[in-house]
C-alpha positions in Angstrom: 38.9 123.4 15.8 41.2 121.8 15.5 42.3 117.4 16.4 42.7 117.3 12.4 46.3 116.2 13.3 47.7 114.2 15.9 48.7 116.6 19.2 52.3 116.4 20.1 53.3 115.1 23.2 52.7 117.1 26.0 55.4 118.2 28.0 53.9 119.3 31.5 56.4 120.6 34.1 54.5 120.0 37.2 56.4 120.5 41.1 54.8 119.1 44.3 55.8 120.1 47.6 56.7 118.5 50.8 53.5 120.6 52.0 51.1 119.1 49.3 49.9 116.4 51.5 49.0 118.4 54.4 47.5 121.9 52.8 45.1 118.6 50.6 44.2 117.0 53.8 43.5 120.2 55.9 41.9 122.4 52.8 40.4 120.9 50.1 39.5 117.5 48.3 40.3 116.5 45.1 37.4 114.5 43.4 37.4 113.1 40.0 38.6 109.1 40.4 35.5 107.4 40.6 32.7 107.8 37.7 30.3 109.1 39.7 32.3 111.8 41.3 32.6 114.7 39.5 36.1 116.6 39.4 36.0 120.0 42.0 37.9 121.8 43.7 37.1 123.1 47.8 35.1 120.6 49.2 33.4 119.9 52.6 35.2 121.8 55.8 37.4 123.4 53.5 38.1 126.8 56.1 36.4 130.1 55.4 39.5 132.1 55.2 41.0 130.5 52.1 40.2 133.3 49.7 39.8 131.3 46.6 37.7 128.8 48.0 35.8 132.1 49.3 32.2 132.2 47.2 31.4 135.4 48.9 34.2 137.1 47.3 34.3 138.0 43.4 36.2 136.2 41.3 38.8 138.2 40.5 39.8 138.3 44.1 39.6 134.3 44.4 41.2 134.4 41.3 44.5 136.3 41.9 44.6 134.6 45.5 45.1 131.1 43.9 47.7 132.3 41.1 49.7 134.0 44.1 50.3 130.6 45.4 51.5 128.6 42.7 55.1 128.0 41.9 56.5 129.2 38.4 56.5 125.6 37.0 53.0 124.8 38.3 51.9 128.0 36.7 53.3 127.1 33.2 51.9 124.1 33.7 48.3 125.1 33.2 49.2 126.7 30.0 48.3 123.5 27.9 44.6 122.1 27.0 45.6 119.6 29.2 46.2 121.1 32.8 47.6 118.6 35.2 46.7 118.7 39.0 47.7 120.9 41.4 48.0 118.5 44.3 49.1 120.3 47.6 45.9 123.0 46.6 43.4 120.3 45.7 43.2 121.6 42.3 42.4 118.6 39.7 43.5 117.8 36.5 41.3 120.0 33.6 41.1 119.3 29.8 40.2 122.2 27.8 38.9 120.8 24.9 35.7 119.4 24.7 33.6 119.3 21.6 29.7 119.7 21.3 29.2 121.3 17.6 25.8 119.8 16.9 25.6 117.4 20.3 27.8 116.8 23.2 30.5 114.5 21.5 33.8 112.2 22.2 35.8 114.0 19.9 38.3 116.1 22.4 39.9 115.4 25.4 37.5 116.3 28.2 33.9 114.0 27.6 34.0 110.2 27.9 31.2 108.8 26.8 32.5 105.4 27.8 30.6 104.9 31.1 27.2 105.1 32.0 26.2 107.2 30.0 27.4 106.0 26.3 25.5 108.5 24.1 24.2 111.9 23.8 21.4 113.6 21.0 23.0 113.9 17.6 21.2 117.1 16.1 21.7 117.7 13.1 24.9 119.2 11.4 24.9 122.7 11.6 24.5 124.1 8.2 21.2 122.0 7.5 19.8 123.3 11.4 20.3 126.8 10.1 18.5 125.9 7.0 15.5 126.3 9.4 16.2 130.0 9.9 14.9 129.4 13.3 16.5 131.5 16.1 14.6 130.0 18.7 15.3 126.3 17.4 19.0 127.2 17.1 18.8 128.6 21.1 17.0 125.6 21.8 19.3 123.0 20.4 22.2 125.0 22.6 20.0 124.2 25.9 20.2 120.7 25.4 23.7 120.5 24.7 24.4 122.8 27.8 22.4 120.4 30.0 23.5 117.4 28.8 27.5 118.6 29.5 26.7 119.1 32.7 24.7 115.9 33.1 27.8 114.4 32.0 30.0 116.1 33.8 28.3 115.5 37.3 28.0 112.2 36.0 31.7 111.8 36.5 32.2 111.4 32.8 34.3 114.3 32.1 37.3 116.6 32.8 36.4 120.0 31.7 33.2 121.6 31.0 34.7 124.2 27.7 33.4 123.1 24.7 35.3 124.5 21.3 31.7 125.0 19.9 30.4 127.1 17.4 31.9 127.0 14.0 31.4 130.6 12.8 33.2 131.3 10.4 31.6 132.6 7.1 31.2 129.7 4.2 32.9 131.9 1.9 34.0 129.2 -0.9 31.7 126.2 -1.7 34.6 123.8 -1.6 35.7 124.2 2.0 35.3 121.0 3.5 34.0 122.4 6.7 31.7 124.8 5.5 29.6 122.1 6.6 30.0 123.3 10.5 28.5 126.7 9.8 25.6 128.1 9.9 26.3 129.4 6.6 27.6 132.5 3.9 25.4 135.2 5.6 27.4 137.2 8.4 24.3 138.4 9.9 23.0 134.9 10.0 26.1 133.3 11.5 26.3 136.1 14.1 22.3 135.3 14.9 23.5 131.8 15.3 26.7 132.2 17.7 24.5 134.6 19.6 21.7 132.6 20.8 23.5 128.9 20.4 26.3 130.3 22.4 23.5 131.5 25.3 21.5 128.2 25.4 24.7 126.5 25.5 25.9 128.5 28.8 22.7 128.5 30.7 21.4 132.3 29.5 17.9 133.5 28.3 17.6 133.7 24.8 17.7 137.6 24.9 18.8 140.4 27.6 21.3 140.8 30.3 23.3 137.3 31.9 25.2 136.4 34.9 28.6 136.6 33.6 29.6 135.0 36.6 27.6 131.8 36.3 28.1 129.4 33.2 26.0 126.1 32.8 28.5 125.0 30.5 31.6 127.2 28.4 30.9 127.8 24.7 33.5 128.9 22.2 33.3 130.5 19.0 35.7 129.5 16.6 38.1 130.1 14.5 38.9 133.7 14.5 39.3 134.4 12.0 38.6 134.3 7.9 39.9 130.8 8.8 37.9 128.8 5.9 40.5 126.6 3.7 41.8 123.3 4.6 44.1 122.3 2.0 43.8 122.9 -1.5 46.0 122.2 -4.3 48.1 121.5 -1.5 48.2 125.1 0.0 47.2 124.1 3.9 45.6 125.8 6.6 48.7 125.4 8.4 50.5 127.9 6.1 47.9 129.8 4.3 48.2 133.7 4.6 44.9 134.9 4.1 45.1 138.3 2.3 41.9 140.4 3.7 41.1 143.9 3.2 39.8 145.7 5.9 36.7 146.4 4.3 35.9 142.8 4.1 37.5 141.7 8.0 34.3 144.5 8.7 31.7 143.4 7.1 32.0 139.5 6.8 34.9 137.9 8.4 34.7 139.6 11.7 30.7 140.5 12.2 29.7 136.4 13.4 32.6 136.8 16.3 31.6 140.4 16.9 27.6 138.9 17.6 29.3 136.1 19.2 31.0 138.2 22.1 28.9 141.3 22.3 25.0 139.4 21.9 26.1 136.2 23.1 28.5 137.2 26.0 30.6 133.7 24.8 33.3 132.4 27.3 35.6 131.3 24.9 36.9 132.8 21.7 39.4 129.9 19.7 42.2 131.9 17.3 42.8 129.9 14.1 46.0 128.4 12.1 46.1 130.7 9.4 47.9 134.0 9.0 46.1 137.2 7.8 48.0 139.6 6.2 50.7 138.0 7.7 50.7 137.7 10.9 49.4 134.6 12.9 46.1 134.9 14.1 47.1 133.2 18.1 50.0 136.2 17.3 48.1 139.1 16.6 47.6 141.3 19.6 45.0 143.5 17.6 43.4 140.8 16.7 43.0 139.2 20.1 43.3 142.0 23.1 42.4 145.3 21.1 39.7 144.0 19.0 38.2 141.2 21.0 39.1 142.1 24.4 39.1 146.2 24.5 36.3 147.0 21.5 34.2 143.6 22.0 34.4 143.7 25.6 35.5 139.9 25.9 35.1 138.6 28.9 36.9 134.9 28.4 39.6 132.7 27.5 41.1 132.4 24.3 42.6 129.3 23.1 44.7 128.3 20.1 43.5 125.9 17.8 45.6 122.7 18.5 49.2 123.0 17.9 48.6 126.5 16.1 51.4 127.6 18.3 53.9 125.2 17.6 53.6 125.7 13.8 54.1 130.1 14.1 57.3 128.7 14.2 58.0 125.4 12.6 55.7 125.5 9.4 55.3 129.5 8.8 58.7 130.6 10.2 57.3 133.6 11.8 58.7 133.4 14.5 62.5 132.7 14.6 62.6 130.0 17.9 60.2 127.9 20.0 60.7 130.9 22.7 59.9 133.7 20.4 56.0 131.6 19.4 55.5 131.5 22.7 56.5 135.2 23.5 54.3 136.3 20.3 51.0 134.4 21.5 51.0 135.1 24.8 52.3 139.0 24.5 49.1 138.5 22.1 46.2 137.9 24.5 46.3 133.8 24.3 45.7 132.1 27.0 45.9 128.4 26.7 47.8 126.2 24.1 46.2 123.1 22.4 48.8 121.3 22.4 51.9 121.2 24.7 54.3 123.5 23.0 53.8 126.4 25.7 54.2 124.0 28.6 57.5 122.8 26.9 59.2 126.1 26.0 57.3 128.3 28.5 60.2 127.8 30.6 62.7 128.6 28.3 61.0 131.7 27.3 60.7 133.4 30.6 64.2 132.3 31.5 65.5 134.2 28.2 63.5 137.3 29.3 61.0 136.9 26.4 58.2 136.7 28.3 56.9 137.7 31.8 55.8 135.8 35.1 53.3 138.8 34.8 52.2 137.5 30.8 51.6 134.3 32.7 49.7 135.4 35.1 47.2 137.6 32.7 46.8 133.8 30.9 46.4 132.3 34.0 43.6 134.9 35.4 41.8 134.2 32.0 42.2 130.3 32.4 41.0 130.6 36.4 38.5 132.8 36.0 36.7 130.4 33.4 36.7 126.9 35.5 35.8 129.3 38.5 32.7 131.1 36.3 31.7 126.7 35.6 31.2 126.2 39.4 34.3 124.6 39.7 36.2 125.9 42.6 32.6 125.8 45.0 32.5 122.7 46.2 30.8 119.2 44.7 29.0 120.8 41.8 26.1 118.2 42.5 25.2 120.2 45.8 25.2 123.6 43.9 23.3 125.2 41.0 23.5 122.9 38.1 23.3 119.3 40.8 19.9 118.5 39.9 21.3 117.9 36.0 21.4 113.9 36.1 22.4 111.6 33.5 18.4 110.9 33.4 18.7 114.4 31.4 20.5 112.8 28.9 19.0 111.5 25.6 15.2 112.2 27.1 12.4 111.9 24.7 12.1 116.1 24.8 15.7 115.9 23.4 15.5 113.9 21.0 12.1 115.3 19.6 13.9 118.6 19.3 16.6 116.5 17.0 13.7 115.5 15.0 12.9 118.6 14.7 15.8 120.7 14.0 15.9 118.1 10.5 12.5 118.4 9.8 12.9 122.2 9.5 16.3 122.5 8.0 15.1 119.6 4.8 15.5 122.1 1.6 12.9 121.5 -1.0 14.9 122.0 -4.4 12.8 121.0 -7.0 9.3 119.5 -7.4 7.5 119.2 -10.4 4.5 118.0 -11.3 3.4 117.4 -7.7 6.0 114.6 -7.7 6.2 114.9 -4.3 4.5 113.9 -1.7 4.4 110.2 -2.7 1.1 108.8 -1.0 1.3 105.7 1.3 -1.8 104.4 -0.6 -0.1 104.8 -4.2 2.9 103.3 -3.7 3.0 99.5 -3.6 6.6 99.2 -4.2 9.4 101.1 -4.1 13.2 101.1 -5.2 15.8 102.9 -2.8 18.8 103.7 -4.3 22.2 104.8 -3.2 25.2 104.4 -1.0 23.7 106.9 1.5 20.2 104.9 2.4 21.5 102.7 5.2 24.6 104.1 6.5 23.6 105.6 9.6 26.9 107.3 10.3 26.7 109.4 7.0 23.7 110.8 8.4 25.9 112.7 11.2 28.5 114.7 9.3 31.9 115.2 11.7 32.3 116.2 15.5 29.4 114.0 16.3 29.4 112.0 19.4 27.3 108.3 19.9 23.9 109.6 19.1 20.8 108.2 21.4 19.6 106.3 18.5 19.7 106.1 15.2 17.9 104.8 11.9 18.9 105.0 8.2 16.4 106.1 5.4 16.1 102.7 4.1 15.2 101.1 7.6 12.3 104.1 8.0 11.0 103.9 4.2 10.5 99.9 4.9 8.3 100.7 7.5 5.6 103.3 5.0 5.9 100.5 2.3 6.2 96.7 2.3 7.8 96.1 -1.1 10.8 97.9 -0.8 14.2 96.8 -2.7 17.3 98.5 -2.1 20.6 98.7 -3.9 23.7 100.8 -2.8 24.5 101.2 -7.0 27.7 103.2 -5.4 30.6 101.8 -3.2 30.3 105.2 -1.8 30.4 108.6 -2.5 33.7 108.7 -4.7 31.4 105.9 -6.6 33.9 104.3 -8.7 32.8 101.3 -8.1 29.3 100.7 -9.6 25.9 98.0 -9.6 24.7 100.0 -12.2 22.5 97.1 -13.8 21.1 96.3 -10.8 19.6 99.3 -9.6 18.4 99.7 -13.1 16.6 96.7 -12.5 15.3 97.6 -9.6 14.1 101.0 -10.4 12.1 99.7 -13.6 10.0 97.4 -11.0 8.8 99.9 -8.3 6.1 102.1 -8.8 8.1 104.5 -7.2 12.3 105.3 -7.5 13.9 107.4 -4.4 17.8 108.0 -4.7 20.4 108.8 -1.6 23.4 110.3 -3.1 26.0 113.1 -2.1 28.5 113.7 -0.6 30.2 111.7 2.7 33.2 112.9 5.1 35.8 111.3 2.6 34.8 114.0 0.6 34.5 117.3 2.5 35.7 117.1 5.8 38.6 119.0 8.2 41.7 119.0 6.0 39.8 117.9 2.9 38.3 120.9 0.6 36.8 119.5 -2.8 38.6 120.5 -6.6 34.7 120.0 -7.4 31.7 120.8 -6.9 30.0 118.2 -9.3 28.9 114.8 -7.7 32.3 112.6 -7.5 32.8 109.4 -9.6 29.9 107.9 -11.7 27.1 109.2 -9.5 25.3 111.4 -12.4 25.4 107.9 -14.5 23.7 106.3 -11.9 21.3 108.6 -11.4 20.8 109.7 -15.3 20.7 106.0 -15.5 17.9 105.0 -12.9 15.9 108.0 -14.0 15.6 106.7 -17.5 14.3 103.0 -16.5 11.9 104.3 -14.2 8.4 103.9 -14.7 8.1 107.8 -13.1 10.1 110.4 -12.3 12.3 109.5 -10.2 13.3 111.4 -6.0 16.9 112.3 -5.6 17.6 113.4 -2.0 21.2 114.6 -1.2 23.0 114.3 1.4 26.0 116.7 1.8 27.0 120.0 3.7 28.5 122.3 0.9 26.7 122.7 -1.9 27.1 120.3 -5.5 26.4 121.1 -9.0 23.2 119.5 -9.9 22.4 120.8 -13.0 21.5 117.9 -14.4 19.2 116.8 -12.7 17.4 120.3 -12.1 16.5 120.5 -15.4 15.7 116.4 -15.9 12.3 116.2 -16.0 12.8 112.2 -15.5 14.1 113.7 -12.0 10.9 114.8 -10.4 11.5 116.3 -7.1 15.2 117.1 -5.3 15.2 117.2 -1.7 18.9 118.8 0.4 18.9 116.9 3.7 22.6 118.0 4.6 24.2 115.2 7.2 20.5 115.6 9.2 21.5 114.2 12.6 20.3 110.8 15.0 16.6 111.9 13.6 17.3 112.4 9.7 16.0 108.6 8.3 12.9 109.8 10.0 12.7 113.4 8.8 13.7 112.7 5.0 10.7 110.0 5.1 8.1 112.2 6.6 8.7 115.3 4.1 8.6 112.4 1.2 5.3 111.3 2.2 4.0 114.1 3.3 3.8 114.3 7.1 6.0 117.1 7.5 5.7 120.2 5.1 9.3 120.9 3.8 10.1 124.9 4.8 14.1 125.2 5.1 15.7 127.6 2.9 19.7 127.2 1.3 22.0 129.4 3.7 24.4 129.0 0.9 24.6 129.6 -2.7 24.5 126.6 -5.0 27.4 127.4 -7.5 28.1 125.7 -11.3 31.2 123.3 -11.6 32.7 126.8 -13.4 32.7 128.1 -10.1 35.8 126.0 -9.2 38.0 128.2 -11.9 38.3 131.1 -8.8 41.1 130.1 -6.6 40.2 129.0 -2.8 43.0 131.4 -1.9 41.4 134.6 -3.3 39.7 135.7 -0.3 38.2 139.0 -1.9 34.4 139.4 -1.2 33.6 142.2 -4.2 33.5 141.1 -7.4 36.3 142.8 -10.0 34.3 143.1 -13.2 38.4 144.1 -14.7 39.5 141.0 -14.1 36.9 139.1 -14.8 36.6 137.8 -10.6 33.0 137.0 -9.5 32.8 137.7 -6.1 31.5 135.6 -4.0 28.5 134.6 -2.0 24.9 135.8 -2.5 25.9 139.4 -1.1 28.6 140.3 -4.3 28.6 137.3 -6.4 28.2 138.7 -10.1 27.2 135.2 -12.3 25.1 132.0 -12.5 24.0 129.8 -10.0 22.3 126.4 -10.0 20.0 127.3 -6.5 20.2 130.9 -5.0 20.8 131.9 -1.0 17.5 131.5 0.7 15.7 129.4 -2.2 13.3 126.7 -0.9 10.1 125.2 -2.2 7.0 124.3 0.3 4.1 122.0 -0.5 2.2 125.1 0.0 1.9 128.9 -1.3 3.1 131.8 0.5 2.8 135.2 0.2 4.2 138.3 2.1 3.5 142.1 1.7 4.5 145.2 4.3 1.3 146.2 6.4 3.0 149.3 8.2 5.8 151.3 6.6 8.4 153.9 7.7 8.2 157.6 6.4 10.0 157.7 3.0 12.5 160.0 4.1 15.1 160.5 7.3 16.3 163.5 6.5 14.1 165.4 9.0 16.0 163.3 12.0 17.8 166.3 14.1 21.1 166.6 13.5 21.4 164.8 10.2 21.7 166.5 8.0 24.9 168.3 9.4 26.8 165.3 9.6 26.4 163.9 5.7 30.0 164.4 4.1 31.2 163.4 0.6 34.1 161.3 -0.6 34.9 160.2 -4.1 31.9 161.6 -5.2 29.8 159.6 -2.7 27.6 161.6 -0.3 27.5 159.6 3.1 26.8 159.8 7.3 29.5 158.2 9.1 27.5 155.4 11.6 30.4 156.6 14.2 29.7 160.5 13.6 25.8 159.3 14.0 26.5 158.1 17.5 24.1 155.3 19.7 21.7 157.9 20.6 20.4 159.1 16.8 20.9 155.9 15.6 18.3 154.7 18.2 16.0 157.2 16.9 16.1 155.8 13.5 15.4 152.5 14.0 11.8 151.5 12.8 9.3 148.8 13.0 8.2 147.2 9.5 5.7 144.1 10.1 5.0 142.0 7.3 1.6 139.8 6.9 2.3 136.3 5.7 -0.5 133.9 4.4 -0.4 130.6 3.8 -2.5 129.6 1.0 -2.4 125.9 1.8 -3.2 123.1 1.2 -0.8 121.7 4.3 0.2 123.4 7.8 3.5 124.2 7.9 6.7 126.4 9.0 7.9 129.2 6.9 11.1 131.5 7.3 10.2 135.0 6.7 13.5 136.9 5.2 13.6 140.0 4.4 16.4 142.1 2.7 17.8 145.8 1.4 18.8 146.2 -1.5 20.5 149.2 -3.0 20.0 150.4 -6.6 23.7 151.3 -7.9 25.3 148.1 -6.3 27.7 148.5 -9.0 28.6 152.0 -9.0 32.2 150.9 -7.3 31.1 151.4 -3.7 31.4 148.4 -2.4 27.5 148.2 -1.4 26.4 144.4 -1.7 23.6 143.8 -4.5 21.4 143.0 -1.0 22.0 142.2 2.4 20.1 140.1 4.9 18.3 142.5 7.6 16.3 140.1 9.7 14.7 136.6 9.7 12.3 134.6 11.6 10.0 131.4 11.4 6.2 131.2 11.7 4.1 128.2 11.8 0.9 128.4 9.7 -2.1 126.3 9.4 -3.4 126.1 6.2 -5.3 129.6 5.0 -4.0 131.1 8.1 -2.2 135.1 8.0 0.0 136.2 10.6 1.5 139.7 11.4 5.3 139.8 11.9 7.5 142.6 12.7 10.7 143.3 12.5 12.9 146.3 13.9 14.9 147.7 11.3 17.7 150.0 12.3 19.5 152.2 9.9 22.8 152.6 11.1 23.3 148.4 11.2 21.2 147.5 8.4 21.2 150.5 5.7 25.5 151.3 6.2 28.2 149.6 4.1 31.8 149.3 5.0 34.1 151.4 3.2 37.6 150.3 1.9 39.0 151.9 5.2 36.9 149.9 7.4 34.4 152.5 8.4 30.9 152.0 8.0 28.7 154.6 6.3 25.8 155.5 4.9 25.1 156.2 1.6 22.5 159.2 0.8 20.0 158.0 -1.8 17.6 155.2 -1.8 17.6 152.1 0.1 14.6 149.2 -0.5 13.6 146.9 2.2 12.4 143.6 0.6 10.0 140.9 1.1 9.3 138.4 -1.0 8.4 140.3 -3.8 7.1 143.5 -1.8 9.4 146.3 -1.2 9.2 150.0 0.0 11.7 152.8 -0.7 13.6 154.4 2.4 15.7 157.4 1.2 18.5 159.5 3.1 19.0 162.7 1.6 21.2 166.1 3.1 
């Protein structure tokens, strides 16, 4: 999403009836004006025989009974993120958008966290959460921001209960100033994380069936998709065609929504402002009803980013009038507008035959079906499931531990030598903290962040471990070109020990800002290189950014002891950086993004090619087919302890003695191969295998430890399309110190061995496949 731009006006054509006063006062009641009373619909002595009001019935039935009674103009009406009242059938006034990316937050139209209740827990941004590679903390952090919706919401504090949350789509290019929102470049990864965020943040279990018809709060997984440029060179996501071969839409743009809707059963899906292969994403009915809808088994709304309609025809000219955009999104599968434009020329449209009441209607069953799912239509929502969620839910000490957490698992240990870190209370008498980013408590939250519970900069916490602490910004801020380069020279030549915030802040990357660099902006490296030198040790350099920055420099500095990533780390992050610094929390995140050289910025953002094209001299990207240098790789991390891993239980080394095989293997372009789809779900359960791992920690501290493993395939080269390796499965132990666990993963062929061919299909290749660990692998081989 979407707000990047200012909406245009809404143009709602709403009709009351002389028989609005009398249906309201007999029927139903209309809550919403006073803060505490929460906006519903069929209240108290509302009559039994009022279909839609009707709990006993399903939805769909309540459903199509209130869309039979609206007028034309009320119908179109609800076709905007702002939905106005229905008066004479108690319906209130609903606003779509509501935005909870990393914490519920002010930044749509729906939450007001102007009342009562003024804050909500600020976890950290999402890329340095998945840093943790923690499903269970990433389900987790969804719970709290489903309860504290609804705490708000029966708090009176909001309008709408659908929250344009998660990000999802695949940080393909380092410079994309949202990559920040994601959980990062790994498809499997980002699916994991829309999966199990997207059930916490509804009210389901972690794992297994759900209630489709109950939802503690809507989550919606955007922005569907290979959406991921904002404006570079001044090409704009507004206009941007993205040119994507099906082999790639299969196995990396599309694969995180595909989790999202299928594992996480998500209520919303958000289409995004870009065109692929021409055609507008809100526009593109394979896109929305035969992929999502008929293949995926949707079961939601779909909403346009804000004004994406409007600009299908005034910036990309796909459409020739205002009627035809509207015609093309809604013949498409869309349901709701951000943004006015289909409430304005809705009217317009169906009048010039371009669109059907019945296309309304299919919206409006979408839109209905939603608020009715929320709890909406049954009465005060304080008397029914979700009433006992009070604004005492909000911001509670379990909360706001779990913030603490999430950035005390996601800190990325980049470099440490020499032990430089951790610094020891006792051996530090003074210290010198450095950089713009100390004690600017807002930098710590990255964008789409709402007023946190509480919040404390690095500089504040430090002061607190040691008495004789200085401080000097040395930057104006992150462009730095302004400079107290003398100073902080000064001060660093004093202190017995030198730490340095520095990065990057929302001027830089942001939504509608992607960088031209990926070094650190202005005269940051001369402050740094500057302070390292007239220190009386090495010297700390945390950073604090979302994508990824060419540090070089100071990796191979050996004046720069120790580099700590602590992303934009959330309400909790002053206290997180400080405790990994000194020791009290044992750093364990890994990058979910690769670390690229400056070079890197020769490729152009536009190229949206995954495979690398040797001919050309194209690098590919991400960890999965990028063919060059990198300054950290996907999944690198240091701990202040040693880990090992090893297999404990492996797979026969061959499948070819599964029944029925061997007859399907077929060969194409010299490449022998089982179609997945020839397979079918019943052999492809048969294959699937358990490999456990045993992982030791050596010591000397406790701590938490991802566990990755990986295939590889030996001719990754050979013109097949096969990624060098591939992310199979991921989870996080906590060890004491000299303790060994057993882990196991379930490893299934047909997802985690098959590539996708340039048609789309996915396949397996015969021949060798290695599932990795650490540095353990074993050989798994298909042969005819």
């Amino acid at each position: 999403m979407g707000g990047g731009r200012a909406l245009s006006s809404l143009h709602v054509v709403h009709v009351a009836t002389a028989a609005a006063a009398l249906l309201l006062a007999v029927l139903l009641q209309l809550h919403g004006g006073a803060a505490s009373e929460p906006p519903y619909t069929c209240g108290a002595g509302a009559p039994p025989n009022i279909p839609f009001c009707d709990t006993a019935l399903p939805i769909d039935r309540r459903v199509d009974d209130l869309v039979s009674r609206l007028t034309v103009a009320e119908k179109i009406s609800q076709l905007g993120d702002e939905s106005p009242a229905i008066p004479r059938l108690g319906v209130p006034a609903y606003k779509w958008w509501s935005e909870a990316l990393h914490g519920v937050a002010n930044a749509g139209r729906g939450i007001h966290l102007d009342g009562p209740l003024r804050a909500a827990t600020s976890f950290p941004q999402v890329i340095l959460t998945a840093a943790s590679f923690n499903p269970h903390l990433w389900y987790r952090i969804g719970q709290v921001i489903g309860v504290e919706a609804r705490a708000v919401y029966n708090n009176g504090q909001a309008e709408g209960l659908t929250f344009w949350a998660p990000n999802i789509n695949v940080f393909r290019d380092p410079r994309w100033g949202r990559g920040q929102e994601t959980p990062g470049e790994d498809p499997t990864m980002t699916g994991k994380y829309a999966a199990v965020f997207v059930r916490g943040v509804q009210g389901y279990g972690v794992a297994g069936p759900v209630n489709s018809t109950d939802l503690e709060a809507s989550a919606c997984c955007k922005h569907f998709t290979a959406y991921d440029l904002e404006n570079w060179k001044g090409i704009t996501r507004y206009v941007y065609d993205a040119k994507v071969t099906a082999q790639d839409l299969e196995d990396t743009y599309n694969p995180p929504f595909k989790s999202c809707v299928e594992d996480g059963h998500a209520s919303g899906i958000m289409c995004s402002y870009n065109r692929v292969n021409g055609v507008p994403t809100c526009a593109d009915y394979n896109l929305l009803s035969k992929t999502a809808r008929q293949s995926w088994g949707f079961y939601g709304y779909i909403t346009s980013d804000c004004d994406a309609v409007s600009i299908i025809h005034d910036a990309q000219g796909y459409a020739k009038t205002s009627e035809d955009a509207v015609a093309d999104v809604l013949k498409a599968g869309m349901d709701v507008n951000c943004g006015g434009y289909v409430q304005k020329y809705g009217a317009s449209a169906l009048q010039q035959g371009k669109i059907t009441e019945q296309d309304i209607n299919r919206a409006l069953h979408n839109l209905f079906t939603v608020r009715m799912r929320l709890g909406l239509f049954n009465g005060d929502p304080r008397r029914n499931r979700y009433g006992n969620i009070g604004p005492d839910q909000v911001c509670t000490q379990e909360h706001q531990d779990l913030a603490l957490e999430a950035a005390q698992d996601g800190i990325v240990l980049l470099k440490n030598d020499g032990g430089a870190l951790p610094l020891s209370k006792s051996g530090v008498a003074s210290l010198a903290v450095i950089g713009f980013n100390a004690n600017n408590a807002t930098s710590l939250l990255g964008n789409y962040f709402g007023p946190p519970c509480v919040t404390v900069t690095p500089l504040q916490v430090l002061q607190g471990y040691v008495k004789d602490t200085s401080f000097v910004a040395g930057c104006n801020s992150a462009a730095c070109n302004v400079t107290t380069i003398p100073e902080a020279v000064q001060a660093a030549s004093s202190a017995d020990s030198v730490v340095l915030f520095m990065g990057l802040d929302q001027n830089q990357e942001r939504e509608e800002v992607d960088r031209l660099d990926l070094t650190l902006p202005g005269q940051q490296q001369t402050l740094i290189e500057s302070v390292a030198n007239a220190a009386k040790k090495p010297v700390i350099l945390v950073l604090l950014c979302g994508g990824p920055v060419d540090v070089s420099f100071a990796k191979t500095n050996p004046k720069i002891g120790a580099i700590l990533w602590a992303g934009y780390p959330g309400e909790a992050g002053g206290i997180a950086i400080a405790q990994v610094l000194f020791g009290e929390h044992n750093p364990g995140g890994r990058l979910p993004v690769t670390w690229y050289p400056q070079d890197f910025t020769k490729v152009p953002m536009t190229d949206m090619r995954m495979r690398a094209d040797p001919a050309t001299g194209y690098p590919g990207r991400t960890y999965r087919f990028y063919r060059g240098p990198t300054v950290f790789n996907f999944g690198y991390g240091l701990s202040y302890s040693k880990y090992s891993h090893r297999f404990v239980t492996k797979p026969p080394p061959s499948m070819s003695n599964v029944a029925g095989l061997k007859a399907l293997a077929t060969t194409a372009g010299g490449v022998a191969t089982y179609d997945v789809e020839a397979i079918g779900s019943e052999t492809c359960d048969r294959l699937k295998f358990p490999a456990v791992v045993r992982v030791q920690n050596h010591g000397p501290m406790d701590g938490k430890h991802p566990v990755l493993v990986f295939l590889r395939w030996p001719n990754a080269t050979d013109g097949s399309g096969r990624p060098a390796r591939q992310l199979i499965g991921f989870q996080s132990l906590h060890l004491r110190a000299t303790q060994t666990a057993h882990v196991e993963f379930e490893v299934s062929p047909c997802k985690h061995f098959s590539r996708a061919t340039e048609d789309g299909r996915k396949v397996i290749d015969q021949g060798s496949h290695f599932v990795m660990v650490g540095d353990d692998e074993f050989e798994m081989s298909f042969m005819a």
